[in-house]
C-alpha positions in Angstrom: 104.1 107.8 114.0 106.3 104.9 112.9 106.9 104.3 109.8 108.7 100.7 107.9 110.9 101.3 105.5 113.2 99.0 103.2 114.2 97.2 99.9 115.0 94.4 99.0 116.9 94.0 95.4 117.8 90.7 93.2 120.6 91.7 90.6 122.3 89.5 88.3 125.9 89.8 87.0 127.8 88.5 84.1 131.0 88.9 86.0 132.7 89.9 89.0 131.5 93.8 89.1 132.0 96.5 91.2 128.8 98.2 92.6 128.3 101.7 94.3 125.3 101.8 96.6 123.3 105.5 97.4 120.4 103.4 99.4 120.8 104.6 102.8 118.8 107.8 104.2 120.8 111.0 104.4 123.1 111.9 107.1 120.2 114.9 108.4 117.7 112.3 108.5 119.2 109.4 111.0 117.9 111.2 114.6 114.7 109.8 113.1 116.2 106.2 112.7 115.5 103.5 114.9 118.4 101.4 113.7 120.8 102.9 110.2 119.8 101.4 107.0 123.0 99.8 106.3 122.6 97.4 103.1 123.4 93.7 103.4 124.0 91.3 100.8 123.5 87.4 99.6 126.0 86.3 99.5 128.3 88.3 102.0 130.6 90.5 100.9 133.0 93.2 102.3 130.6 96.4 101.9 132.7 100.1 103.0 130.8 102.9 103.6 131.8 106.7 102.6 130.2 109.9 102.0 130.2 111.0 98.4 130.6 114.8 97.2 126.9 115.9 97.7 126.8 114.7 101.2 125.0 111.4 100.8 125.9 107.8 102.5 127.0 105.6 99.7 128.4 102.3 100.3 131.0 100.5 97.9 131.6 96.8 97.1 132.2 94.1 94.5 129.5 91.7 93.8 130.3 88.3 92.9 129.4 86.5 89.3 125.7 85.3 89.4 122.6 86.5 91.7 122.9 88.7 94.9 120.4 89.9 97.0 120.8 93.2 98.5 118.3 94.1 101.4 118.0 96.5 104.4 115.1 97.8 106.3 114.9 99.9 109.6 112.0 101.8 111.0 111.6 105.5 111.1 109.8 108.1 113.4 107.6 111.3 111.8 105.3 113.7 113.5 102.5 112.4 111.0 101.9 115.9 110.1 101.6 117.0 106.7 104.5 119.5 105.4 104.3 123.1 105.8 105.0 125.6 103.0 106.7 129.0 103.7 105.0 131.3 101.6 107.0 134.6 102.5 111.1 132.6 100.9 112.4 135.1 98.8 114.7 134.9 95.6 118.2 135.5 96.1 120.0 137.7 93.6 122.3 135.9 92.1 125.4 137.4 93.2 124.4 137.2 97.3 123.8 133.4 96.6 126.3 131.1 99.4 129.0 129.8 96.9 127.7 126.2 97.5 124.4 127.1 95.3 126.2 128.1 92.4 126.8 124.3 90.8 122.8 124.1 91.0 121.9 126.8 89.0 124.0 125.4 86.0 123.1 122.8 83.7 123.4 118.8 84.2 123.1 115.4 82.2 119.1 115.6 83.0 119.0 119.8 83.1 119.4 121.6 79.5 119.3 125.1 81.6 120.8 126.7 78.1 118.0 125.1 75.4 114.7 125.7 77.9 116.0 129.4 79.7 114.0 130.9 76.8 110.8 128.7 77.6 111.5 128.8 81.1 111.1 132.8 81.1 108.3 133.3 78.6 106.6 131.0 80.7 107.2 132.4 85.0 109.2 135.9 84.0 105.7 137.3 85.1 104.6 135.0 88.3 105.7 136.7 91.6 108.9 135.9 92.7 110.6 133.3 95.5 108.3 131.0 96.8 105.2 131.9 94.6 107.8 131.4 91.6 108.4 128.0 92.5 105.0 127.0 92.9 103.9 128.6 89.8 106.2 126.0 88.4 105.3 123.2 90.1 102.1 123.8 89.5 102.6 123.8 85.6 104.5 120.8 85.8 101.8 118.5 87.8 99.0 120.3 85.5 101.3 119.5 81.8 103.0 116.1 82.4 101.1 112.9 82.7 102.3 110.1 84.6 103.1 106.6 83.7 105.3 104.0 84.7 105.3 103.1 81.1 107.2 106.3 79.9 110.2 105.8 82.5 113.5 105.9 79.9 116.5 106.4 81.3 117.8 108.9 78.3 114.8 111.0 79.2 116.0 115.0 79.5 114.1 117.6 80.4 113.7 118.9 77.2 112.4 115.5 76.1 109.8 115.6 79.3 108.6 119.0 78.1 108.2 118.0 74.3 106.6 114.8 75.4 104.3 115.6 78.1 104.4 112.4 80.0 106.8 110.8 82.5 107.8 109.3 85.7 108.6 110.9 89.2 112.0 111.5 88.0 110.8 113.2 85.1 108.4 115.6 86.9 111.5 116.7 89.0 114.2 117.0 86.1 112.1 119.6 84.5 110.5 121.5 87.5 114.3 121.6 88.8 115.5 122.8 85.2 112.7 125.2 85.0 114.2 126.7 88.7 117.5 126.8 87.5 116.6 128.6 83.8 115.3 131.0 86.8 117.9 131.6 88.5 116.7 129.4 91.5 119.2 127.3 93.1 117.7 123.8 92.9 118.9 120.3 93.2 117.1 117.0 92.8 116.7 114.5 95.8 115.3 111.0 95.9 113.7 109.3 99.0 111.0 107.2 100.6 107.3 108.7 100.5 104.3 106.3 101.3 100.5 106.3 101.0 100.1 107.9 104.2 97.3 109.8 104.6 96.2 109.9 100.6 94.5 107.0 99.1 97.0 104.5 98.4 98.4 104.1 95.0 97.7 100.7 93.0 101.1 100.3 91.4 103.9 98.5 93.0 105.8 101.0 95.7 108.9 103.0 95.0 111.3 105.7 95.5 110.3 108.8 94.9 111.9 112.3 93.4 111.3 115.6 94.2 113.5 119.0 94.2 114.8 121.3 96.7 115.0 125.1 95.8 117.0 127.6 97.7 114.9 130.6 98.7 115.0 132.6 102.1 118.3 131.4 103.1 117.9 127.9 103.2 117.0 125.0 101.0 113.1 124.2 100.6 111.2 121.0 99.2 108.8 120.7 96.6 107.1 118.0 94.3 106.1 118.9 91.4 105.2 114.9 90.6 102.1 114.9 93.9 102.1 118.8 94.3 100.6 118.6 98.2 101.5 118.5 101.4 102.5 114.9 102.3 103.2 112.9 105.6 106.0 110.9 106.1 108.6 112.2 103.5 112.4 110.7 103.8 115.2 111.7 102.3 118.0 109.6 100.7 120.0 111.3 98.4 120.8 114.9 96.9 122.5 115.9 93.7 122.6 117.7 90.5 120.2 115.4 88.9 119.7 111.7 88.7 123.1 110.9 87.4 124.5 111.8 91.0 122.3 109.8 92.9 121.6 106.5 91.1 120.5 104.0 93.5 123.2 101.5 92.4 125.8 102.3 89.9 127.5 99.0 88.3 130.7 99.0 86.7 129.7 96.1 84.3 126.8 94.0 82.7 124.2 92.7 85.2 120.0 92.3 85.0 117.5 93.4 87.8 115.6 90.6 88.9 113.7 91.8 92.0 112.9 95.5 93.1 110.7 95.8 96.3 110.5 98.8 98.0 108.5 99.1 101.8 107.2 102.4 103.1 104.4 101.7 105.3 103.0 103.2 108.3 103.0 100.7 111.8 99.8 100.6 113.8 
């Protein structure tokens, strides 16, 4: 299967600003790449590419007073199968965790571990441990929050998501990954591409999605609490603590989003 993928954004700046970029699929991700999704810009501009401390292709540059366009689209190959679940992942005590799980059991600017631990264990202390843990929780989470494009905010915590009961993607994943965490559960939030492929296609506008990686069974596993099924054609961007670290474009002054389209869309 062959899937498109792209954006293309229209920001407007009140001044000469300096912009990081995290728009490009992840480093494990580019054997499926028919071309790298390298961001352009209108007008041109001198754009340098590094990886940032989570392991994520960001790209750095200095957009010009006024409108730029920033675009980029590639194609990407998938096995058009739907994702397969591994049931038998067990916890890891805490102390035989690798010391690179460690940051992602603590708490972040989206992850109150601290205020929702007692929650947390009132509510999964009892559900089975490692993988059926994690789904318990995912399962809560898809059953409890409603979604709505409505209730994005960008001062949304997971406590707030828990009080309110309503949210975005990023909102599903804050508290499913703070709910891991409060656990014991190494997890860290991602952010990625997912399209209407095989499911009945959504009538809003597309866009990146979020969803959580949890470390059971020796090695990192995925889960969305925000579609909570097995999905085709999943791919990954960015990884970090929580959306802080992987903000699609982080600018270093005043500027207004004009035009955000986002392509994922299988080719016949």
């Amino acid at each position: 299967m062959r899937i498109h993928i792209g954006y293309d954004l229209i920001y407007n700046f009140a001044a000469p600003t300096p912009l990081v970029l995290l728009l490009s699929p992840h480093p494990s991700e580019m054997y499926r790449l028919q071309k790298p999704s390298v961001p352009r810009a209108e007008p041109e501009v001198p754009i340098r590419e590094f990886v940032d401390g989570f392991g994520n292709i960001s790209h750095r540059l200095v957009a010009p007073r006024g409108r730029m366009r920033l675009f980029s689209e590639t194609i990407a190959q998938d096995s058009g199968l739907p994702e397969v679940g591994f049931p038998e992942a067990w916890e890891h005590p805490v102390e035989d965790l690798p010391d690179e799980c460690l940051p992602f059991l603590l708490a972040s600017r989206y992850c109150e571990v601290a205020e929702m631990m007692p929650i947390a264990w009132e509510m999964f202390e009892n559900a089975p441990p490692g993988w059926a843990r994690v789904q318990a929780i995912s399962d809560w989470v898809f059953s409890n929050i409603e979604f709505g494009y409505q209730y994005a905010s960008p001062a949304k915590t997971a406590r707030n998501v828990y009080r309110e009961r309503r949210g975005v993607c990023r909102d599903f994943t804050h508290l499913a990954v703070t709910f891991c965490r409060c656990m014991n559960i190494p997890a860290r939030y991602c952010n990625g591409y997912l399209g209407d492929i095989g499911v009945p296609a959504d009538p809003n506008p597309m866009d990146f999605n979020a969803w959580m990686e949890v470390y059971l069974g020796g090695r990192w596993h995925m889960f969305d609490p925000r579609h909570n099924t097995p999905r085709i054609g999943r791919i990954l961007m960015t990884r970090g603590r929580d959306a802080v670290d992987i903000a699609m474009t982080t600018a270093f002054g005043l500027n207004t989003l004009e035009q955000f389209i986002v392509v994922t869309q299988e080719l016949l």
